[in-house]
N, C-alpha and C positions, 0 to 999 in steps of 0.2 A: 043369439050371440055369434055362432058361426058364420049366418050373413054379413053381419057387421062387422067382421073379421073380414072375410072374404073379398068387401067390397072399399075397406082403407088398404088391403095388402093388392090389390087390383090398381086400386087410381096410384100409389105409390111405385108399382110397379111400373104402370104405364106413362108415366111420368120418366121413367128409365134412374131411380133412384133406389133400386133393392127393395123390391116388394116384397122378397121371401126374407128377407132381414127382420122386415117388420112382423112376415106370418109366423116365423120362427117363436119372435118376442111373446105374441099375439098368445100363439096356441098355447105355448107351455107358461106362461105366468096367469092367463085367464082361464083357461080352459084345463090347466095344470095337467098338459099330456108330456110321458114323458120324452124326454131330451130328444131321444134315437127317432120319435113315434115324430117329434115334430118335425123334425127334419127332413123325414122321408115323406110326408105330409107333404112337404115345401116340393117337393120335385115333382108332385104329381099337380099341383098349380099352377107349378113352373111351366109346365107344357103348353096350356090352349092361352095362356098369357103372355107367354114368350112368341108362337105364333102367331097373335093377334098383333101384337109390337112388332115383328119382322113384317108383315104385311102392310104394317103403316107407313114403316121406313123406307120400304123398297116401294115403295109408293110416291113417296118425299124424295129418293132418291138422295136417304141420310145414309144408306151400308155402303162402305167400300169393300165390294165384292170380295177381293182379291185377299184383302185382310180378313174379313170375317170367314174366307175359308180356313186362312194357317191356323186362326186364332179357334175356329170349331175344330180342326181337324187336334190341336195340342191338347184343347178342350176336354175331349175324347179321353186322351190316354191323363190325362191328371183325374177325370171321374172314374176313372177304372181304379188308378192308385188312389185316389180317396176314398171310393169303397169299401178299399180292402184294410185300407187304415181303419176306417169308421167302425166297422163289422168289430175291429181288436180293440177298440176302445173302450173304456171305464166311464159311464155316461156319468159319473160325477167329476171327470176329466174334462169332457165331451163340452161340458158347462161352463167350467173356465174357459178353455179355448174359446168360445163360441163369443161371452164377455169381452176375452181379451182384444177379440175382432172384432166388436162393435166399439170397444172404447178405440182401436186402431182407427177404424172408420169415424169416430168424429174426431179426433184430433185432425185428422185429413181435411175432414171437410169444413173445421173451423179454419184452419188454414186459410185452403179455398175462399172461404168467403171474407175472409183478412183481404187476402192478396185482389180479389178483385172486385168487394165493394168499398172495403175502408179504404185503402192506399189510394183505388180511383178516387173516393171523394174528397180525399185529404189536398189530391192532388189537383180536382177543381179547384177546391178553395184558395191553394195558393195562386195557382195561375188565374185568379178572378185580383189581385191584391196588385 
């Protein structure tokens, strides 16, 4: 089960769509670890699949340099203060929060895909008339 896990929070990941969103889901509803256990889980994932993605990119010549330093360097100090929030947190908190981010995240991304496969095909169709 943990390969099978490993290897949809992998291709989702490297697809650049939140892998560790989905390892999150993954470990603590199947594998029922808890909240904290998954999450720190998720970071140490995060590492050789977040390298393997930066090596494709800067490959592709998809990172803009100059931004993904402000955006690592800001990075940095928001993981240090989420740390120290995470650490004081009530993991039956922890879970809400966690929910209320994945419901944030599809609302988002239904949006998203409103805005740009319905309205473009809407908007074929009339310019076809």
């Amino acid at each position: 089960m943990e390969i099978l896990i490993g290897i949809i929070s992998g291709i989702v990941s490297g697809i650049g769509m939140g892998g560790g969103t989905v390892l999150i889901l993954l470990l603590s509803m199947l594998l029922g670890l808890e909240q904290h256990k998954a999450q720190a889980t998720n970071l140490i994932f995060f590492i050789p699949t977040s390298i393997v993605a930066i090596c494709a990119n800067l490959k592709n010549k998809l990172i803009d340099k100059k931004v993904a330093l402000w955006v690592s360097c800001s990075g940095i100090v928001g993981a240090i203060l989420g740390a120290i929030a995470y650490t004081k947190t009530d993991v039956n908190h922890l879970r809400k929060y966690f929910g209320i981010f994945l419901a944030i995240i599809a609302i988002f991304e239904s949006i998203s895909y409103f805005n740009q496969y319905i309205r473009k095909n809407n908007n074929h169709t009339k310019n076809e008339r």
